[in-house]
C-alpha positions in Angstrom: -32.8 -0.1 -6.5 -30.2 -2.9 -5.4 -32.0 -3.7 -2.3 -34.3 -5.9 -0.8 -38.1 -5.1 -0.9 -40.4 -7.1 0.8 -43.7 -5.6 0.9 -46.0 -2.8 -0.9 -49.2 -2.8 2.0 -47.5 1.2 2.2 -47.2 1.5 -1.1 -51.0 0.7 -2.1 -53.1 2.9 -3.5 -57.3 2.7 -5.3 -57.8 3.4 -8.5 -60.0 6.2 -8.8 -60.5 5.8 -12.6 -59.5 3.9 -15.9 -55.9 3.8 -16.3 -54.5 3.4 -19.5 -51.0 2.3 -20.2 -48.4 -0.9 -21.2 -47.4 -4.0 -19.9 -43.8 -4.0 -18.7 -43.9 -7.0 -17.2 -46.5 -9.5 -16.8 -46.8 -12.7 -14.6 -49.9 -15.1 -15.6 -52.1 -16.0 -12.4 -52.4 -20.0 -12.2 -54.8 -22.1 -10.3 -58.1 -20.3 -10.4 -59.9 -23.5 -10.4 -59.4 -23.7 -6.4 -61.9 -22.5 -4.3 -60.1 -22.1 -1.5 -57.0 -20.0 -2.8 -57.0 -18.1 -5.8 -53.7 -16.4 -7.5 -53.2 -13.1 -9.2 -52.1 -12.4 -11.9 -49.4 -9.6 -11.6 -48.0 -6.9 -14.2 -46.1 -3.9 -13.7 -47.6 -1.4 -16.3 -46.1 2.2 -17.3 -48.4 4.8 -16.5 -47.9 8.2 -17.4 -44.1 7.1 -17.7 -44.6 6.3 -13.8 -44.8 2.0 -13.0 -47.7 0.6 -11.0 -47.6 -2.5 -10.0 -51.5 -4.3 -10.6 -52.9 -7.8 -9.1 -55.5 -8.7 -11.1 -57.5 -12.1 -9.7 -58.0 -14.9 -12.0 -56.5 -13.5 -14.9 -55.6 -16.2 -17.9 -54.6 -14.1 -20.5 -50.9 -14.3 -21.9 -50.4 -10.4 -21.9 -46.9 -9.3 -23.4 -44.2 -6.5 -22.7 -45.8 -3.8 -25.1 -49.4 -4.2 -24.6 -51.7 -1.6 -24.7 -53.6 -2.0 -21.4 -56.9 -0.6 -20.0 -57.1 -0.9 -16.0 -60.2 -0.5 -14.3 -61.1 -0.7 -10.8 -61.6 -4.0 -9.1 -62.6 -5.2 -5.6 -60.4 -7.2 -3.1 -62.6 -10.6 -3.3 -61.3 -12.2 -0.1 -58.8 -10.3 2.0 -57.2 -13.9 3.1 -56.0 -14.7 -0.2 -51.9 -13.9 -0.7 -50.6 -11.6 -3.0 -47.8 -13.2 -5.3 -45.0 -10.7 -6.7 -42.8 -11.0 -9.7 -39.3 -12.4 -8.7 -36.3 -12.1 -10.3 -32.4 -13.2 -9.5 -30.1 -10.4 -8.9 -27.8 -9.3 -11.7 -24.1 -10.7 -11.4 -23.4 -7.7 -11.0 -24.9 -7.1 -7.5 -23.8 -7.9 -4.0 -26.4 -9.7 -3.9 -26.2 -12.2 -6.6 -27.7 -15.7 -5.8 -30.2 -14.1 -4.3 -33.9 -13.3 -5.4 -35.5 -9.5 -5.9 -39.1 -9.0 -5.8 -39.7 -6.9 -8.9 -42.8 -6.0 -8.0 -42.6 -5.1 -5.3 -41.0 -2.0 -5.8 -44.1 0.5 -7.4 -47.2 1.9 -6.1 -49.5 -1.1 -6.5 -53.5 -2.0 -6.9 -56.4 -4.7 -6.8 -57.2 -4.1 -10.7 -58.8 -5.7 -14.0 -56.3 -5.5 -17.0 -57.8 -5.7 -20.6 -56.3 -5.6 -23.9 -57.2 -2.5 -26.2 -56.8 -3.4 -29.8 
C-alpha cells in the first residue's frame, strides 16, 4: 500500500452492532474543551482479522496496541467538524520517503465509541 490516500468518505460504513476487537493503532483526540471544534480520537482496530478505521469524539483515554476493545455505535454530533487521520512518514525504503502517509486512511472507517473490556 505504497501510495497516497487521501480520503475514506467511500470507504465509510455504520455500525450496525457491537464490534469487538483490538487496538492496532490509536491516536488520542486533544482539545475537547472547545466548543467550536472538537477532535477525534482515531484507532485502527482488527476486526475479525479485517482493520477498521474508528473516530471516536472526545475520547481521553490512552488506549494501547493490544487492547481489547468494544465499539458501539455512535452519532456524527456536528457534520462541520474535521476528521483527523493517523500520519505516518514513509519508510526509507519507499519512493516516497520524506513524505507523510495517512495510515488511516486506508480501511473501512466509522463514527464510533471505543471502550476498554477488562
Amino acid at each position: 500500500m505504497d501510495k497516497y490516500v487521501s480520503t475514506t468518505e467511500e470507504r465509510r460504513i455504520e455500525i450496525q452492532e457491537e464490534l469487538k476487537g483490538h487496538i492496532i493503532k490509536y491516536q488520542k483526540a486533544y482539545d475537547c474543551n472547545n466548543n467550536e471544534y472538537k477532535y477525534n480520537a482515531t484507532a485502527i482496530v482488527s476486526v475479525n482479522s479485517e482493520f477498521i478505521t474508528i473516530y471516536d469524539y472526545c475520547q481521553q483515554y490512552p488506549f494501547e496496541p493490544g487492547d481489547n476493545v468494544k465499539i458501539n455505535r455512535a452519532e456524527v454530533q456536528n457534520p462541520q467538524w474535521t476528521i483527523r487521520e493517523i500520519y505516518e512518514p514513509f519508510p526509507k525504503s519507499s519512493n516516497n520517503y520524506g513524505y507523510w502517509q495517512c495510515i488511516s486512511c486506508k480501511y473501512k472507517n466509522a463514527v464510533g465509541s471505543i471502550e476498554l473490556i477488562n
